[in-house]
N, C-alpha and C positions, 0 to 999 in steps of 0.2 A: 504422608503428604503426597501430593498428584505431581503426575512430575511435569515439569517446568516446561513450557513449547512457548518459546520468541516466536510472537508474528511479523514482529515489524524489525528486519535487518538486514543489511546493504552486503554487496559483492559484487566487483569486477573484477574478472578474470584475466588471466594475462591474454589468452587467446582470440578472447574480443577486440580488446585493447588492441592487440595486434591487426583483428581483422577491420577493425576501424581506423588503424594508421594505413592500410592497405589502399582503402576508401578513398583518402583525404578527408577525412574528418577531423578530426583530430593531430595534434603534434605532443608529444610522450616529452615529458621533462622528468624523469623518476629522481633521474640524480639530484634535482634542485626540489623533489616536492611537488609539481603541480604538472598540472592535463592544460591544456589550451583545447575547449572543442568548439567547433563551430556553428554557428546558426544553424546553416544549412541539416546540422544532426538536431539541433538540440529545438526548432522553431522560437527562440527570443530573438526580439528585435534588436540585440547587440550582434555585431558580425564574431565575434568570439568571447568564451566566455574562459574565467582562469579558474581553473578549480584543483580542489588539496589533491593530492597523493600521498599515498605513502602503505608501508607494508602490510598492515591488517584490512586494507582492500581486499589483495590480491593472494593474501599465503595464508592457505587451511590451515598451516598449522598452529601458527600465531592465536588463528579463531578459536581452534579447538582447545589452546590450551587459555583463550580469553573465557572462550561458553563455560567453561570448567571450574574457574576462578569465580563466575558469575552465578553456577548453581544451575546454568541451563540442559535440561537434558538435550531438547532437541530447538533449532533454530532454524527458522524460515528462513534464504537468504535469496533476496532479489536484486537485480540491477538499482542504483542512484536514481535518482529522477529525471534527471538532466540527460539518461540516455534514453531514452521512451523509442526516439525515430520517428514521432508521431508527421514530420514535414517532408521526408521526400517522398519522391512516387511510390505508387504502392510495389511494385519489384522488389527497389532498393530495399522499401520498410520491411516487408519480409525477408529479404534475406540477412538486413538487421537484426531480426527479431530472432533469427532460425539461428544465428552464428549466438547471440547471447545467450538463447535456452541450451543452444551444444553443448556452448561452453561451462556453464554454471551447472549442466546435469553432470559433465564430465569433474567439475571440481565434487560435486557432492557425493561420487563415487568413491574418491578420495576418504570421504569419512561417514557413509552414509546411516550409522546411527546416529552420529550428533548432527547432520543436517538435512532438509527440505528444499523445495525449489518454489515460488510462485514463479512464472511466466511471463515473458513480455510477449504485447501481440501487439503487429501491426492497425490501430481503431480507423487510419486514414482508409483501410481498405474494409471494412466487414466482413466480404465473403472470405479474404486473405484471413481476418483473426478467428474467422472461427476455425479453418484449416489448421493453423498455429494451434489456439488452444488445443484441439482433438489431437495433434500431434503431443504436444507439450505432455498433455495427462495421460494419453491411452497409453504411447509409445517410451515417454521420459521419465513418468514417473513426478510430474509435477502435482501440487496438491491444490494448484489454482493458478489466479494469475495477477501480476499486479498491472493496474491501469493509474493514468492519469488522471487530472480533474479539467480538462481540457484537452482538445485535438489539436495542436498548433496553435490554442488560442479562441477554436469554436466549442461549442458546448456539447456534453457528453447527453444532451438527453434529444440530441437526431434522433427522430424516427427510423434513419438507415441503419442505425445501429441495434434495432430490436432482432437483428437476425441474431447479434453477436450473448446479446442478454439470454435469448431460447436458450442456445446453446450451453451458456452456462447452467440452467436451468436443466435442462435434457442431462449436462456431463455429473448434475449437483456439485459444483465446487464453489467456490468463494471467491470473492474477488477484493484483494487489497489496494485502497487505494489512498494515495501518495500524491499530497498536491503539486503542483507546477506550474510555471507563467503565473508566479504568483501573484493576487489581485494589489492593484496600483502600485506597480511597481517603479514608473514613475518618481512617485512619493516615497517609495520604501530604500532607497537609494541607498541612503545613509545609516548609521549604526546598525547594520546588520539588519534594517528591522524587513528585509526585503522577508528573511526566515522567518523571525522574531512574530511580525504583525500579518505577514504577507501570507504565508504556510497557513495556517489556520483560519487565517480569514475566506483564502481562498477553498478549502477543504467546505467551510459553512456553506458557499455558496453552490459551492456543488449538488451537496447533499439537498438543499435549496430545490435549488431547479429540476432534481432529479425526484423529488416528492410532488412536486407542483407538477411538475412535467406530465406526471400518472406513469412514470416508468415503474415502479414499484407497485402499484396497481394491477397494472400489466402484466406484472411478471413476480406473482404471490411470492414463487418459489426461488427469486433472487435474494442471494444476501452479499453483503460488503462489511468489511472491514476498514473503518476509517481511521485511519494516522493520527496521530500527537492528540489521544482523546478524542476524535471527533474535530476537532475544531473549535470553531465556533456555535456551531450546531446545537450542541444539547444546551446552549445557555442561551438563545435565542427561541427556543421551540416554544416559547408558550407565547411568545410575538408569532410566532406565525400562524400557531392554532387560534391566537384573537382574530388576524387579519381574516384567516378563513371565516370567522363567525360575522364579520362585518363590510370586507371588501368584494365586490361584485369579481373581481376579476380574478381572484380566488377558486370562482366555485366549481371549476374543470374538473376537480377531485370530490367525491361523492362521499370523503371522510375526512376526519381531520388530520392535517399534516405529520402529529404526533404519535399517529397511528402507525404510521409506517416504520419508525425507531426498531417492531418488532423483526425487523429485516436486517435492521443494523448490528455491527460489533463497534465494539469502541477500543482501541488499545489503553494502557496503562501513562500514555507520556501525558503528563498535565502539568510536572514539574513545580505541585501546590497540592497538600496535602487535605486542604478544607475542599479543592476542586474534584481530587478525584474522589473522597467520600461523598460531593455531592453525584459527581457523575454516576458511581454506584447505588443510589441512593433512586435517582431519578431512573436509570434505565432498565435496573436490576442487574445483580452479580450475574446472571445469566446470558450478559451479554457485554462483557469486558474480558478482553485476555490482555495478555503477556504482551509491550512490546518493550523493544530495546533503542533501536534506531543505531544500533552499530554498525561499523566501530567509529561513529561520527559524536564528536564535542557534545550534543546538542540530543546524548541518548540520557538513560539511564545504566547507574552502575549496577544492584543489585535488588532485582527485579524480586524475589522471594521477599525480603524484607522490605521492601513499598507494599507486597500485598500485605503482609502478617501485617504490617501497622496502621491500617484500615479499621478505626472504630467500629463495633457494635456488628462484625460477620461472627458466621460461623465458619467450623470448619469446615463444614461443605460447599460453603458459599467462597473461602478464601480457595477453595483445589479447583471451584469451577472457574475464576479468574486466573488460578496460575498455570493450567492443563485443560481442564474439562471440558470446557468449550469449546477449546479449540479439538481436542480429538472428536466432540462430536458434529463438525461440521465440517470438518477436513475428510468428507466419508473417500475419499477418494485414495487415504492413504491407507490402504489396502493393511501392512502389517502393522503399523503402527497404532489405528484405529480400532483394529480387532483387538489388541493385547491387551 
């Protein structure tokens, strides 16, 4: 069997954390459990937000002996969403961005066959993220980067940012992305559904605008990795592929919206058994990996066995969703991808 590569999982290091109490950003409660960070880091319209802690954050070796328990050989780990830095000036956001890749390249040193890095980069600055990326991958050793589904709020398919898309394009890496300022959230207040309906709805729309937009168009040789299945997105795409066949306002893009999927990955979190065989089903095994969403409530526990229980694959088809995919698009991880 192929071995097992998590794309989608979380890490904050003590060393950020720390450079971010340094900031004033944030205020450290470990003893009781939670992070206070604030707007000013995080761009929500709340002036501080309260969020979990606790040890499988911050301690490799918790992870290592979690990814082990899980069957994973090797796991992606990126910052929370909540710390992007997409809202202060572009300085700050870089040097945001440059203290979290240190710090996470430094933890992955720590155990660097069971872990990976995706990247943060500065998007409020472009010419800053692509500086970051190129650092991140040439220098660090990252094998992409994760981004948000918004800037503080504005939308990822600015024109100013087709420097940052080249780039990944030029570096060939992948970009994982991870929703935030989740949509109506307003309305998502209560019963969690801020996660729940907010996460995925907002993911769809991304994906949305970024096909409409002609950013994918633009830029053949971009791909992304979208969070908890996609979203909304792959249960929506034949609404959009009609609109394009009917609405005027549509027609900026010279194919059909569903054309573009072939740029997409989708991870494994669907949390619905009938959903994720439809998701494989509609996009093809060739473009679903592994994800986890650890060490967060809100992941999965044993990623091998959601694919093995996947009706009507083969085994070729169940190694390209638990590994194969991912080594062949992670070309940037040099020993891992050759092996």
């Amino acid at each position: 069997m192929s071995m097992c590569i998590d794309c989608h999982a979380h890490f904050l290091p003590d060393a950020f954390t720390a450079e971010m109490t340094k900031r004033g950003f944030i205020e450290m409660h470990k003893g009781e459990g939670y992070v206070m960070v604030s707007d000013a880091l995080t761009g929500y319209s709340r002036d501080k937000i309260r969020l979990p802690h606790f040890s499988l954050l911050d301690d490799i070796e918790e992870r290592n002996a979690l990814a082990e328990e899980q069957r994973i050989d090797k796991q992606i780990i990126c910052l929370p969403p909540f710390w992007f830095g997409y809202k202060p000036d572009a300085q700050t956001g870089l040097a945001i961005c440059r203290a979290a890749n240190d710090a996470i390249a430094a933890t992955i040193e720590q155990s660097p066959q069971r872990f990976a890095g995706f990247a943060t980069v500065p998007l409020q600055s472009p010419k800053d993220a692509v500086a970051e990326l190129k650092r991140a991958v040439e220098e660090l050793g990252f094998w992409g980067a994760e981004i948000g589904t918004s800037i503080a709020g504005k939308p990822m398919d600015d024109p100013a940012l087709d420097v940052f898309w080249h780039a990944c394009c030029d570096l060939d890496v992948p970009l994982f992305v991870h929703p935030q300022h989740e949509l109506a959230s307003d309305r998502t207040a209560d019963f969690y559904l801020h996660n729940l309906y907010g996460n995925p709805s907002e993911t769809g729309l991304f994906a949305a605008r970024m096909i409409f937009a002609g950013v994918f168009e633009r830029f053949p040789k971009l791909n992304m990795i979208l969070a908890h299945g996609g979203g909304t997105i792959p249960y929506i795409i034949g609404r959009l592929d009609h609109g394009y066949r009917v609405r005027p306002e549509t027609k900026a893009l010279p194919k059909p919206p569903s054309t573009y999927f072939k740029q997409l990955y989708f991870d494994t979190i669907t949390h619905d058994d009938a959903m994720l065989k439809y998701l494989v089903d509609r996009v093809s095994a060739k473009h679903v990996v592994v994800g986890t969403d650890r060490p967060f409530d809100m992941g999965i526990d044993d990623p091998r066995a959601l694919v093995e229980a996947i009706p009507g694959l083969s085994a070729s088809e169940r190694d390209a969703i638990i590994g194969d995919n991912a080594r062949s698009f992670l070309s940037r991880s040099m020993p891992l991808a050759k092996s």
